[in-house]
DRENKE-880031 format. One record per residue (C-alpha): residue in three letters; x, y, z. Coordinates in nm, 4 decimals. Layout:
! residues N
r|east|north|up
ALA|X|Y|Z
...
! end
This chain:
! residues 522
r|east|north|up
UNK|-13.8452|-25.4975|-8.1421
UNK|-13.4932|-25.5284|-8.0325
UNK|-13.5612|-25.8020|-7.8193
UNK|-13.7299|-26.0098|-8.1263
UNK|-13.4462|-25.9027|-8.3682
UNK|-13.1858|-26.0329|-8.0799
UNK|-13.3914|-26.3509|-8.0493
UNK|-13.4021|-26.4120|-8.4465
UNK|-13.0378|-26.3638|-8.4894
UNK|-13.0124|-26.6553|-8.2348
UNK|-13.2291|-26.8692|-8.4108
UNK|-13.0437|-26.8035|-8.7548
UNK|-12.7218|-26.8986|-8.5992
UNK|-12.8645|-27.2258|-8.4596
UNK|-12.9692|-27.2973|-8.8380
UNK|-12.7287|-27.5704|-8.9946
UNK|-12.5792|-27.5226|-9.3257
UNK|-12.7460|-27.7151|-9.6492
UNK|-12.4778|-27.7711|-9.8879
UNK|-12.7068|-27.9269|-10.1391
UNK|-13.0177|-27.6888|-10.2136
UNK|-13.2490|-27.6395|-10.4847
UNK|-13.2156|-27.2575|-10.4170
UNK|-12.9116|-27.1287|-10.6284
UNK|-12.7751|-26.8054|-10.5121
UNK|-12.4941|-26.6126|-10.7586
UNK|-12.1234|-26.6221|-10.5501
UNK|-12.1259|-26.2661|-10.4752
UNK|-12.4149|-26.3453|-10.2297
UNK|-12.2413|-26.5485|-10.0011
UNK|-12.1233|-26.6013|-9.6772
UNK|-11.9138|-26.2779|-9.5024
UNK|-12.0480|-26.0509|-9.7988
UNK|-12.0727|-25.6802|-9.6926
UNK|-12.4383|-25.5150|-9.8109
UNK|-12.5451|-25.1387|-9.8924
UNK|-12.5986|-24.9720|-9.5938
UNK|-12.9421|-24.7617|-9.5561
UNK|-13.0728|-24.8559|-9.8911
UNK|-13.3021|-25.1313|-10.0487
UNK|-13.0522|-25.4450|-10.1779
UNK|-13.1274|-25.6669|-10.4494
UNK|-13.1117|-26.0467|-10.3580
UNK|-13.1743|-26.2790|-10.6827
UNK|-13.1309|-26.6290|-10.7734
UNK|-13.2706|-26.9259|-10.9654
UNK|-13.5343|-27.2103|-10.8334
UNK|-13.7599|-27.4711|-10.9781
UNK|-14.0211|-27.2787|-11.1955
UNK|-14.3037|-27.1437|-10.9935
UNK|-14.1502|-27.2104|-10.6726
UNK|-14.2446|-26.9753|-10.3578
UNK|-13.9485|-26.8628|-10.1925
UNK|-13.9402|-26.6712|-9.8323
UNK|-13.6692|-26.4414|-9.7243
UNK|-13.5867|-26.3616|-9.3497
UNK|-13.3056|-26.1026|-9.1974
UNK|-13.1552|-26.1348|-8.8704
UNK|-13.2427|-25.7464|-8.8584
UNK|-13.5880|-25.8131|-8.8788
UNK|-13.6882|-25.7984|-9.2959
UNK|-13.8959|-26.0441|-9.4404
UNK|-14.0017|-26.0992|-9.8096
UNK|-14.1915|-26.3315|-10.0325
UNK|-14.0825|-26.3967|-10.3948
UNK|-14.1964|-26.6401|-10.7020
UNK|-13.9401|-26.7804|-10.9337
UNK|-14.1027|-26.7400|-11.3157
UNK|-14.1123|-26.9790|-11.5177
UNK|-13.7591|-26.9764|-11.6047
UNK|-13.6875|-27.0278|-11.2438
UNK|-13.4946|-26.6560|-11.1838
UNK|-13.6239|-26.4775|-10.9308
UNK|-13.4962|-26.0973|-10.7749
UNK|-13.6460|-25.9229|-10.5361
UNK|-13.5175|-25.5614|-10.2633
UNK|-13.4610|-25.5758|-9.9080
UNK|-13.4313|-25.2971|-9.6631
UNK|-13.1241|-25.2573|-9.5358
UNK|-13.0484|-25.0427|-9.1627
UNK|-12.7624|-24.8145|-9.0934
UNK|-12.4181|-24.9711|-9.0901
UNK|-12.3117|-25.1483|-8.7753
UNK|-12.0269|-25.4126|-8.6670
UNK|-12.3370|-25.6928|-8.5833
UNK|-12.2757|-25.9602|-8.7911
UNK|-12.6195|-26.0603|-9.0068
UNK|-12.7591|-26.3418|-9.1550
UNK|-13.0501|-26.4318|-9.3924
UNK|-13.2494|-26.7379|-9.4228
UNK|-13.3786|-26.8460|-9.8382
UNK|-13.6902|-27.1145|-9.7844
UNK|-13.8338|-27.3017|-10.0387
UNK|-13.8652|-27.6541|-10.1029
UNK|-13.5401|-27.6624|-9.9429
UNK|-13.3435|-27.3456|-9.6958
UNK|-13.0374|-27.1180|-9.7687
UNK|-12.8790|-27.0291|-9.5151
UNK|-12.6161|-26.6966|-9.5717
UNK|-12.3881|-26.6226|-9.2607
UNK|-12.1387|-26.2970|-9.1084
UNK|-12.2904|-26.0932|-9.3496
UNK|-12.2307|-25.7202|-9.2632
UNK|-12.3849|-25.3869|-9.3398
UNK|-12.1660|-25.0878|-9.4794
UNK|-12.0558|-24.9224|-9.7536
UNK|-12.0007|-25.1569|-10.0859
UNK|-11.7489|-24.9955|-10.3844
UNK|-11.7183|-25.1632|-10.7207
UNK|-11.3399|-25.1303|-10.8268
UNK|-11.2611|-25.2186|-11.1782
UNK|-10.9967|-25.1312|-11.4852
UNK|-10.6662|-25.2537|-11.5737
UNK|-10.3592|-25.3315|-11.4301
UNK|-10.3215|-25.0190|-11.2218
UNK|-10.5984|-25.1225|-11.0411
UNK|-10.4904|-25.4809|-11.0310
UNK|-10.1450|-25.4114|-10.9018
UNK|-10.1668|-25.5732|-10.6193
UNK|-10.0699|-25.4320|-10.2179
UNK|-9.7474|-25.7025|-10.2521
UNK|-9.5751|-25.4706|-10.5369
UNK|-9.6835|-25.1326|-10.3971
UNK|-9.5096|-24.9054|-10.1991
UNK|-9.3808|-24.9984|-9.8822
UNK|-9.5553|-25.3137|-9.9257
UNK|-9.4110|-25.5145|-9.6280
UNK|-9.4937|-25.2478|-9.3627
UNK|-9.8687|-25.2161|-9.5420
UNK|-9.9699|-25.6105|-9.5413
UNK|-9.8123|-25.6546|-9.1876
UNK|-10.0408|-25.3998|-9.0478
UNK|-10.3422|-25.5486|-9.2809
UNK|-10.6010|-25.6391|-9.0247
UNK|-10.8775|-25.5013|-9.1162
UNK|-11.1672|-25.8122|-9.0342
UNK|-11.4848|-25.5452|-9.1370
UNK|-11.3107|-25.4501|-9.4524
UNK|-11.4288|-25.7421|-9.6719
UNK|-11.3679|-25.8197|-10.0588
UNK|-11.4149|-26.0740|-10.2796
UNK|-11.1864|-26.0743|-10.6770
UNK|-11.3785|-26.1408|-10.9656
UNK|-11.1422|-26.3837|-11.1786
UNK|-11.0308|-26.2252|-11.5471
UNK|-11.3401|-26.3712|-11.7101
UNK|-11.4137|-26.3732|-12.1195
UNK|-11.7671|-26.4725|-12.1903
UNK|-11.9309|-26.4307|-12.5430
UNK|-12.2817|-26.3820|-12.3372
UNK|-12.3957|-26.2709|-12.0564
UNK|-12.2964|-26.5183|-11.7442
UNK|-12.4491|-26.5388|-11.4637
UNK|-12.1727|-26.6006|-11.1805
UNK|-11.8530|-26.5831|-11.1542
UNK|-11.5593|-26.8571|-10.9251
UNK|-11.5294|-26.5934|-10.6175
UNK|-11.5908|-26.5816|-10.2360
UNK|-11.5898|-26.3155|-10.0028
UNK|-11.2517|-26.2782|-9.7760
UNK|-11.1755|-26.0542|-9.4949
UNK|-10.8876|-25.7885|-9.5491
UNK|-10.6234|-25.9612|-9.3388
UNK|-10.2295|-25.9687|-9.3733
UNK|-10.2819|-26.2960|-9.5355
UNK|-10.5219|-26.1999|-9.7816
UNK|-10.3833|-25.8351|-9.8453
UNK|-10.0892|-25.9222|-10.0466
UNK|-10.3319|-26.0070|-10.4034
UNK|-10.5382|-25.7692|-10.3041
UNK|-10.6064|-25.4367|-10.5452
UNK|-10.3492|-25.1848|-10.3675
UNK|-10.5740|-24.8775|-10.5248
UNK|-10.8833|-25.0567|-10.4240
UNK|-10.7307|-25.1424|-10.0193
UNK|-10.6260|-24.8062|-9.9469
UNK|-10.9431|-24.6405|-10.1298
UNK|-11.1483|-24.8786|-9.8889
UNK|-10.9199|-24.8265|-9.5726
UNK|-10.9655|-24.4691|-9.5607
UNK|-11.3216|-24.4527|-9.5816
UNK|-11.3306|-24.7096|-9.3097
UNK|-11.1272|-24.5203|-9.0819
UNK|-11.3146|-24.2158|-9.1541
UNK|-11.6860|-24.3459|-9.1332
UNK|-11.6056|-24.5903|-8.8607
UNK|-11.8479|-24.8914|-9.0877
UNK|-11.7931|-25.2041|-9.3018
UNK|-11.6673|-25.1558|-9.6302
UNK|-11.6942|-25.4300|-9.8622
UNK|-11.4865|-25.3929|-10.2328
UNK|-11.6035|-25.6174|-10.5568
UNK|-11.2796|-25.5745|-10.7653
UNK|-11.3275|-25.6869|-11.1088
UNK|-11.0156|-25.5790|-11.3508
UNK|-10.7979|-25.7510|-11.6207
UNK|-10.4631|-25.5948|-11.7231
UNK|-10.4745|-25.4628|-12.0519
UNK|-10.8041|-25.4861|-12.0990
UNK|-10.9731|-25.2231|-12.3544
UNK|-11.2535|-25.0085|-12.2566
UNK|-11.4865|-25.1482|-12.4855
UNK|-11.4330|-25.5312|-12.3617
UNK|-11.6367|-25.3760|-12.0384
UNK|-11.9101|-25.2347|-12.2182
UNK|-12.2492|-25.4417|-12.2414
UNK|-12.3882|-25.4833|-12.6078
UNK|-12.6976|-25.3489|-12.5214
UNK|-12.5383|-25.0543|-12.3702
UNK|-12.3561|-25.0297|-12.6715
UNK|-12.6498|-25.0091|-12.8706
UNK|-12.7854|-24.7015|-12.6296
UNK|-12.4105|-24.5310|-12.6271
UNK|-12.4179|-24.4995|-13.0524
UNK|-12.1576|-24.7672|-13.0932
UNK|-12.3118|-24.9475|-13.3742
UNK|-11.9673|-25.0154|-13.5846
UNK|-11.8749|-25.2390|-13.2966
UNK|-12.1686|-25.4165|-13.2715
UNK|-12.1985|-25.5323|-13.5904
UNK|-11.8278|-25.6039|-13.6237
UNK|-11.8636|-25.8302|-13.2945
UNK|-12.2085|-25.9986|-13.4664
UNK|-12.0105|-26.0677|-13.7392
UNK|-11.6826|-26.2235|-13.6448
UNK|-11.7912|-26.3324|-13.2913
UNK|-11.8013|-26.7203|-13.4244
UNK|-11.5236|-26.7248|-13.6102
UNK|-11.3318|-26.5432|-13.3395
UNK|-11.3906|-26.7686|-13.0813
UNK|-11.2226|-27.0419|-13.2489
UNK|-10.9071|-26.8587|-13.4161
UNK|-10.8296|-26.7254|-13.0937
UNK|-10.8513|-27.0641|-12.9582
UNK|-10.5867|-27.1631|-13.2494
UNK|-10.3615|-26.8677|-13.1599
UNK|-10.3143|-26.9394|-12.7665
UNK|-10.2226|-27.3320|-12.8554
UNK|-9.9771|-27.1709|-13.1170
UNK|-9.8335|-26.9372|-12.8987
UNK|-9.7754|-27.1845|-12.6114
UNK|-9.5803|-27.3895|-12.8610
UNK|-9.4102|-27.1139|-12.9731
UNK|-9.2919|-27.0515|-12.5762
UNK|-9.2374|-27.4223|-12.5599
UNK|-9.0045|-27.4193|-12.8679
UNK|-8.7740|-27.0799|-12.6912
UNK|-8.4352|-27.1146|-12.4473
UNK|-8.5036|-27.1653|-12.0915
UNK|-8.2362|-26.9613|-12.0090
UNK|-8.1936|-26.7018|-12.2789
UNK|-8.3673|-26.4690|-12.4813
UNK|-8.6764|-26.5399|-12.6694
UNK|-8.7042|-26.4743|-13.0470
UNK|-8.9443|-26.2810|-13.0712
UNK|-8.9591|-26.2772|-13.4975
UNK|-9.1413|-26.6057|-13.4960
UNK|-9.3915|-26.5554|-13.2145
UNK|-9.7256|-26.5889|-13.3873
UNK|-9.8533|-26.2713|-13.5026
UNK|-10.1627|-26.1440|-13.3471
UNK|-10.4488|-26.1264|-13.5948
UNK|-10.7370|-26.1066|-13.3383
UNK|-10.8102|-25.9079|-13.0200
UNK|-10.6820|-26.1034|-12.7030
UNK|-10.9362|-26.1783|-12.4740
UNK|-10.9263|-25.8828|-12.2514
UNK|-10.9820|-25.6668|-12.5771
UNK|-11.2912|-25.8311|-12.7311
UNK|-11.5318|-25.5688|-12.7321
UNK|-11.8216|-25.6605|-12.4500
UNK|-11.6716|-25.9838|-12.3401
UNK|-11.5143|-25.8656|-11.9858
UNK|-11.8690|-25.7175|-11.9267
UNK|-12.0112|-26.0551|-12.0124
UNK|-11.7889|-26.2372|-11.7820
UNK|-11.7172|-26.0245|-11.5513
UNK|-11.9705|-25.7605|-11.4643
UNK|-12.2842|-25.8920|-11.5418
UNK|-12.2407|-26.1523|-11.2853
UNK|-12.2597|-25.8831|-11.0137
UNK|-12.4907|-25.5895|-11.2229
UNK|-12.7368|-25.6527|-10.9565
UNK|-12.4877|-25.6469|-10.6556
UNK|-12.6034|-25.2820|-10.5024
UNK|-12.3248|-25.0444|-10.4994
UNK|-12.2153|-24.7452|-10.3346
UNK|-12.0454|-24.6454|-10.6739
UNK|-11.7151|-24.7148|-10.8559
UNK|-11.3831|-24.6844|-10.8992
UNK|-11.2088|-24.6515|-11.2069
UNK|-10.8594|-24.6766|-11.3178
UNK|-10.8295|-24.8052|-11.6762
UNK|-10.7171|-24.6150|-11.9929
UNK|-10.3015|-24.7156|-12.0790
UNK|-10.4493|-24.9742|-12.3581
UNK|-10.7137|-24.7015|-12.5226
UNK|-10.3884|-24.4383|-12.5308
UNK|-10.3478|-24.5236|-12.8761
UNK|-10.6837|-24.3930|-12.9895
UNK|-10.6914|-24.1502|-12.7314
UNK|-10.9518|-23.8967|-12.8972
UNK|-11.2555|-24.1625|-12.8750
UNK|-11.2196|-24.1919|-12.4892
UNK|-11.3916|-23.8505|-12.5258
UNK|-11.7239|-24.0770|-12.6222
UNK|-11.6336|-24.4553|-12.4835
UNK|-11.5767|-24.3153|-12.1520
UNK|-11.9385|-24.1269|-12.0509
UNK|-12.0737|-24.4649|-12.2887
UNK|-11.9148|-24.6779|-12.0335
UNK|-12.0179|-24.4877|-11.7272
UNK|-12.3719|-24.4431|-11.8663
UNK|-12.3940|-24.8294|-11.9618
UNK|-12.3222|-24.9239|-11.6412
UNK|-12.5544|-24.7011|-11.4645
UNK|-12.8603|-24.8344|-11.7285
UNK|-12.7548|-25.1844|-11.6679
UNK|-12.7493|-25.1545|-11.2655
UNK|-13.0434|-24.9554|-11.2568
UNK|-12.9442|-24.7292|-10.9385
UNK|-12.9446|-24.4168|-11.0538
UNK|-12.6695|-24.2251|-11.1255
UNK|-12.4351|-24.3708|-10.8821
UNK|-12.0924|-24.2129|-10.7976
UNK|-11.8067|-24.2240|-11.0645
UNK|-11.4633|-24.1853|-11.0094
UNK|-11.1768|-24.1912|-11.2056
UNK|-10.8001|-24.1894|-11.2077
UNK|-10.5961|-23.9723|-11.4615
UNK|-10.3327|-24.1379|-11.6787
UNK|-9.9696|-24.0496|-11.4904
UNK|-9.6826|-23.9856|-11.6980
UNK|-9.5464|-24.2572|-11.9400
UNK|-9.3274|-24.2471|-12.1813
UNK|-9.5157|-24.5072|-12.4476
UNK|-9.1862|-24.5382|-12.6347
UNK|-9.2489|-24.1692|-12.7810
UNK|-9.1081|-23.9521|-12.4711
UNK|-9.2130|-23.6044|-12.6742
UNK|-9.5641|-23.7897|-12.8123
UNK|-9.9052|-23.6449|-12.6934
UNK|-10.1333|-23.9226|-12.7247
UNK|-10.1863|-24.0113|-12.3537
UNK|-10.2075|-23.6118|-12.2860
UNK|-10.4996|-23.6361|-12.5047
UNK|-10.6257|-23.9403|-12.3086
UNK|-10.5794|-23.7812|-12.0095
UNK|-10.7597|-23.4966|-12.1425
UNK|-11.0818|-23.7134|-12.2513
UNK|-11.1329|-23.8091|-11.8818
UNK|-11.1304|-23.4499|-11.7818
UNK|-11.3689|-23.3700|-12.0282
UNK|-11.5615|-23.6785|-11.8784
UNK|-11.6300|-23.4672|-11.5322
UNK|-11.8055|-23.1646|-11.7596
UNK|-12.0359|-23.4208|-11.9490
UNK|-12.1051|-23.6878|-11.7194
UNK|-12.2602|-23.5894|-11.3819
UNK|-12.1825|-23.7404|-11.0326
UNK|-11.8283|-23.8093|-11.1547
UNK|-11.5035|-23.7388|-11.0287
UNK|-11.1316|-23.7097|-11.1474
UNK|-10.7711|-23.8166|-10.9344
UNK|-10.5187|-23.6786|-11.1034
UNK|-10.1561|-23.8053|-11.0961
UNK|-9.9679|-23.6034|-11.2988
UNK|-9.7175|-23.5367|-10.9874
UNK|-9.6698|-23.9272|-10.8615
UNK|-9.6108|-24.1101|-11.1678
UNK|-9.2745|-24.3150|-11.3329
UNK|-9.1920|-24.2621|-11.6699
UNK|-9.0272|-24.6059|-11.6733
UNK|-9.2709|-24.7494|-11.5537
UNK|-9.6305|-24.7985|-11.6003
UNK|-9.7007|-24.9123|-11.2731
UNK|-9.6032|-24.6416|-11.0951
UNK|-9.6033|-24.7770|-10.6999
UNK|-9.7256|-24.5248|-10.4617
UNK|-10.1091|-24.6857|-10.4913
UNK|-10.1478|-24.5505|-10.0944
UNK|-10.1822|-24.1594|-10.2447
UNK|-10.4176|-24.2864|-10.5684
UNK|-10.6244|-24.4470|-10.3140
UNK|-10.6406|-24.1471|-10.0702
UNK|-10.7392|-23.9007|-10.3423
UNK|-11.0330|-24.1283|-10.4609
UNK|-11.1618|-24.1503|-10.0940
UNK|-11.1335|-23.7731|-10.0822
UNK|-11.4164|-23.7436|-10.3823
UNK|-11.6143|-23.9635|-10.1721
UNK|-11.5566|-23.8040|-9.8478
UNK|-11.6394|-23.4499|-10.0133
UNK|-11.9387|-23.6012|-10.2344
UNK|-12.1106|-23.9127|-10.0984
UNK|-12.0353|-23.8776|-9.7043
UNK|-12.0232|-23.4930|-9.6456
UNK|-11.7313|-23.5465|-9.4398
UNK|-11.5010|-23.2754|-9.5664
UNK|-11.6151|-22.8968|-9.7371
UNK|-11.2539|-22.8293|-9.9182
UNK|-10.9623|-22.9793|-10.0322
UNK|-11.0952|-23.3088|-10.2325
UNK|-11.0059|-23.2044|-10.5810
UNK|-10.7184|-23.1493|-10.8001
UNK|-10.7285|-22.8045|-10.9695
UNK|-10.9453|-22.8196|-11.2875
UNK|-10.9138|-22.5846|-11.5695
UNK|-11.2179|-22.3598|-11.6294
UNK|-11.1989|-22.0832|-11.8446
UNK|-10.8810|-21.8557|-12.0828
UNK|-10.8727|-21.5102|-12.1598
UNK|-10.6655|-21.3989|-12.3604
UNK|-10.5214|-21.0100|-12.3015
UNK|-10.2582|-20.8862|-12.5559
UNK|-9.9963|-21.1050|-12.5431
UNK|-10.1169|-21.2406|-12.2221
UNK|-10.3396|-21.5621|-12.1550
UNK|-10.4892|-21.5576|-11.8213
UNK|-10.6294|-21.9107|-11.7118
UNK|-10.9019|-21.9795|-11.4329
UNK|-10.9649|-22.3178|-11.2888
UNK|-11.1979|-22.4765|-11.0237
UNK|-11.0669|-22.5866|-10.6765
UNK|-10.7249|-22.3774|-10.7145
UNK|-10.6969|-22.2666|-10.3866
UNK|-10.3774|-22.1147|-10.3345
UNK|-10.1474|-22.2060|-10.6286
UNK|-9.8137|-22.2873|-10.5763
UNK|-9.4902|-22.3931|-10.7724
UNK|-9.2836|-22.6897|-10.6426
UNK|-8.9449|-22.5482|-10.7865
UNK|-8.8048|-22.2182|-10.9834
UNK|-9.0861|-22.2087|-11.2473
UNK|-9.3952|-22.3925|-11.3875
UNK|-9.3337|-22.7125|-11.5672
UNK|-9.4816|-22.7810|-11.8597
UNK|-9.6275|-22.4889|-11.9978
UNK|-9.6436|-22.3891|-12.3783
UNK|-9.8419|-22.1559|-12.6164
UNK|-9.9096|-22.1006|-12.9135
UNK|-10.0561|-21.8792|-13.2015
UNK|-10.3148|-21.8992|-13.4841
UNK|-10.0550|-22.1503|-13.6420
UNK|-10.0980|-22.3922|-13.3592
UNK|-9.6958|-22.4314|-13.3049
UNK|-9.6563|-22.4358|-12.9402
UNK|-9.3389|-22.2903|-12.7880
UNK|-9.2129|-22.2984|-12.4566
UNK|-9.4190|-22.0379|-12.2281
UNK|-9.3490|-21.8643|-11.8990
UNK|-9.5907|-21.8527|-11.6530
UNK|-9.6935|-21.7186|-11.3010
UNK|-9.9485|-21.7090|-11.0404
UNK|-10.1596|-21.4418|-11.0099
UNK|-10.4603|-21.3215|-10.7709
UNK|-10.3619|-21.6511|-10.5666
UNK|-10.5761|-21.9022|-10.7952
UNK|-10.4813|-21.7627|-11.1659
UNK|-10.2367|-21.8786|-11.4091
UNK|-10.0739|-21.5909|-11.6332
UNK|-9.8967|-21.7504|-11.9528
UNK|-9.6831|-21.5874|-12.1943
UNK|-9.4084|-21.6079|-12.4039
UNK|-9.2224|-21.3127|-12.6033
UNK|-9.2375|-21.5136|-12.9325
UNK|-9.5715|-21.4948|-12.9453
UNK|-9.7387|-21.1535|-13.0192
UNK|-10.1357|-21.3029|-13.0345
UNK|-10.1679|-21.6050|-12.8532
UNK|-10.4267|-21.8149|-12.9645
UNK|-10.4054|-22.1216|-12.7288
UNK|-10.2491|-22.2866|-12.3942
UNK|-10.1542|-22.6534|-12.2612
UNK|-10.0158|-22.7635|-11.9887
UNK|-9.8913|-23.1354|-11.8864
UNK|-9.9060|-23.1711|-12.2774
UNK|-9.6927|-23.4901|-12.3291
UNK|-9.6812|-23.8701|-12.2332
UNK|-9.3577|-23.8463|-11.9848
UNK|-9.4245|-23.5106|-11.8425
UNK|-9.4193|-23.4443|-11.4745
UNK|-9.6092|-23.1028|-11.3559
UNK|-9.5055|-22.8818|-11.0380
UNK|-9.8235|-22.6949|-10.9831
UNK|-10.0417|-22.7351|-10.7033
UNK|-10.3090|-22.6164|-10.4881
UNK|-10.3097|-22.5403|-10.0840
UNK|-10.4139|-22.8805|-10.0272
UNK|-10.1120|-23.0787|-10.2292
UNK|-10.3345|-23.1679|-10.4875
UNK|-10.1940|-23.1126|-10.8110
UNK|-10.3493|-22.9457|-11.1356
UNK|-10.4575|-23.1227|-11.4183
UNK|-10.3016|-23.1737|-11.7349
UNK|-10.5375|-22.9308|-11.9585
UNK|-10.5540|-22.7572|-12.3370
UNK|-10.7485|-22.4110|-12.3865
UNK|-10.8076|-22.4918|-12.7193
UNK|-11.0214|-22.7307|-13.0113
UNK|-10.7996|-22.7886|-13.2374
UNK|-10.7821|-23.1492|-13.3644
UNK|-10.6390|-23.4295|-13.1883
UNK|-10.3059|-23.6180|-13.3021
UNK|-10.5313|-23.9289|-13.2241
UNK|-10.8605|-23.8195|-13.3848
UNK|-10.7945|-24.0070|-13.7567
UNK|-10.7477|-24.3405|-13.5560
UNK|-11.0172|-24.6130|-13.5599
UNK|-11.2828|-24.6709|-13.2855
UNK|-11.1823|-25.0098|-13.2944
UNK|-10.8517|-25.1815|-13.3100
UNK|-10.9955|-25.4626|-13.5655
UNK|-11.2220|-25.2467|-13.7319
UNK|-11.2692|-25.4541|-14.0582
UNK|-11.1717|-25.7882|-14.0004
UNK|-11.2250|-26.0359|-14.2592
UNK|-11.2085|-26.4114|-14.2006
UNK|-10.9061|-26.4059|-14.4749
UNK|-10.7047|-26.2435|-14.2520
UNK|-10.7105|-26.5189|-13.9310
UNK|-10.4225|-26.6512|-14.0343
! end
């Protein structure tokens, strides 16, 4: 069998290239693509109506499809254990596709907003990480910022090697996420990055899923403004270039008269990244995702609580794969020009709550690396490294302990006391004098300042002498807060409230353009 596979792969590279074929194949099956190891891999495309259409692997699959009579066609191929032998697979019909340095690994889907679009060039130590960029089995390929008002079907990408000329553009979060599980697994990784800075969660929602994820006020805001939409917003960017056209080269721009902004931008219209951007690759089979995406929802912070499992479950219907891996990264400190404000807290403290509701889903938290001034904070290298430590723990069974920041668990409350549990809290430990970032507070929700210390190793004891009955505790409970509590592995604890009370954020529409009228385009 070896011998025949060895003799096939020969034949396949003697194969010439047809530019011109009536076989169309989506960009993200292309040449020097990296596919699921160890799995079954969806290949689809589009040919006459009715058309028979072979499929042959240099590792020795063959399959038989018919295009219907719309001309799509999708069909699964086995795929072996990951290797450095690079593949290739031959499409016949009335005409032959011929797919080239394909390899077999582990495939990530990395997606969000800016944070995981700052690129390797503006991360830390950036010259001294592209130099040493030569990675030639660590492939990717960029979906470009995409706004479609239906589903596309491809998207203007190609498939690139991780090299110290290619690095540079590259997602830093999504590079050193993929380096380290190359380096520990020893196989190809390949990384579809698909983000847009800025973007709102509900621009990478499907409508359908939206439908499924009880997010009706959306969709029928979208049905009915979509068309009118389109064409104001088309009016707004020409005004707004003029606008830039009309400012100082060399001074500062008045910002009175910029046109006002009476529609979402592109990267917020709800379901139009998903259209553009993800759709294009739904069938692409994954290992699972990474996530980083939540600065532009901060505002409405208390709805995350629902449009983040919505996302995640949309996703998973519309890839059909099962519940695929999930990981996230928690908000780091801001200060969203309200340095004592809580709304990100309360962000930060719907994607915690994601990890209890959703299963298969995982939580970085960055509480301890952020910049206040700046929400880009740059060390992308440790975001990266605790993201492949969920996926060591969860997907590869690589390491037992030490992948997870401390979660909170459970509060009990003893006199004046509040004693707080958590998951994963081996060993606590303070990086200074005392616990940052602690307060508590009584049946009339006023928090104060509270001490704190650690007790039985993993425990958090909380008091403060102002309070006789404590009623509730949070910790990490503000935009520009940095925390000083960690476990044995460096990891620190997550931001975290003991109680229900309301959110600051919870009276704040869904929706940023929640009731629109046409009147109101100008």
């Amino acid at each position: 069998m070896k011998k025949q596979t060895a003799m096939l792969s020969l034949v396949l590279l003697l194969v010439p290239f047809l530019s011109k074929a009536d076989i169309w194949l989506p960009s993200v099956l292309s040449d020097n693509m990296v596919l699921q190891q160890n799995t079954t891999v969806k290949l689809w495309g589009r040919a006459d109506s009715g058309e028979k259409i072979s499929i042959t692997t240099s590792w020795g699959e063959q399959a038989e499809i018919t295009a219907n009579s719309k001309g799509k066609w999708l069909l699964e191929i086995a795929t072996p254990k990951g290797n450095y032998v690079p593949q290739a697979i031959i499409l016949k019909g009335k005409n032959e596709v011929y797919l080239r340095n394909i390899l077999i690994g582990e495939v990530w889907l990395c997606s969000g907003q800016s944070n995981m679009g700052t690129p390797v060039s503006r991360a830390k130590n950036s010259y001294q990480e592209i130099q040493s960029a030569k990675y030639p089995n660590m492939r990717f390929i960029k979906v470009p910022p995409t706004l479609a008002w239906s589903p596309a079907d491809d998207v203007a990408a190609r498939w690139e090697a991780c090299s110290p000329e290619t690095v540079p553009n590259l997602s830093a979060v999504a590079y050193y996420y993929g380096k380290e599980l190359h380096q520990n697994l020893d196989v190809p990784i390949g990384l579809i990055v698909a983000q847009w800075g800025g973007s709102d969660i509900l621009a990478w929602m499907s409508k359908d899923g939206a439908a499924k994820q009880d997010l009706q006020q959306v969709i029928d805001w979208h049905d009915k403004y979509a068309q009118s939409i389109q064409a104001k917003r088309l009016k707004q960017i020409k005004n707004t270039v003029a606008w830039r056209a009309r400012q100082p080269a060399n001074g500062a721009m008045d910002i009175s008269t910029r046109p006002k902004q009476s529609v979402p931008r592109d990267n917020h219209t709800p379901f139009g990244l998903y259209n553009g951007m993800i759709n294009p690759i739904k069938n692409f089979t994954i290992k699972g995702v990474i996530w980083y995406q939540g600065e532009r929802n901060v505002s409405r912070a208390h709805h995350y609580r629902k449009l983040l499992p919505a996302l995640i479950n949309n996703w998973r219907d519309e890839k059909r794969q099962g519940n695929f891996s999930f990981y996230f990264v928690q908000l780091s400190p801001y200060h969203y020009n309200d340095y004592e404000g809580v709304a990100s807290a309360e962000l930060r403290d719907a994607q915690l709550k994601t990890v209890e509701l959703v299963e298969n889903t995982g939580i970085v938290v960055t509480i301890d690396i952020g910049d206040v001034q700046d929400i880009h904070p740059s060390n992308k290298q440790e975001v990266g490294r605790r993201l492949s430590l969920l996926a060591l723990h969860n997907d590869y069974k690589r390491i037992a302990k030490g992948y997870s920041s401390p979660l909170y668990k459970t509060s009990e409350i003893a006199g004046k006391n509040v004693l707080i549990s958590f998951h994963h809290a081996e060993k606590l430990s303070i990086r200074g004098k005392e616990v940052v970032g602690v307060t508590i507070a009584g049946k009339d929700q006023k928090f104060v300042k509270a001490k704190a210390k650690i007790v039985n190793g993993n425990q958090l004891e909380v008091w403060a002498d102002e309070i006789k009955k404590p009623m509730a505790v949070r910790f990490g409970w503000s935009n520009a807060l940095i925390t000083n509590l960690f476990n044995a592995s460096g990891l620190p604890v997550s931001p975290f409230k003991t109680d229900t009370w309301n959110d600051t954020t919870e009276g704040t529409s869904q929706f940023e353009f929640p009731g629109l009228a046409p009147s109101q385009y100008k």
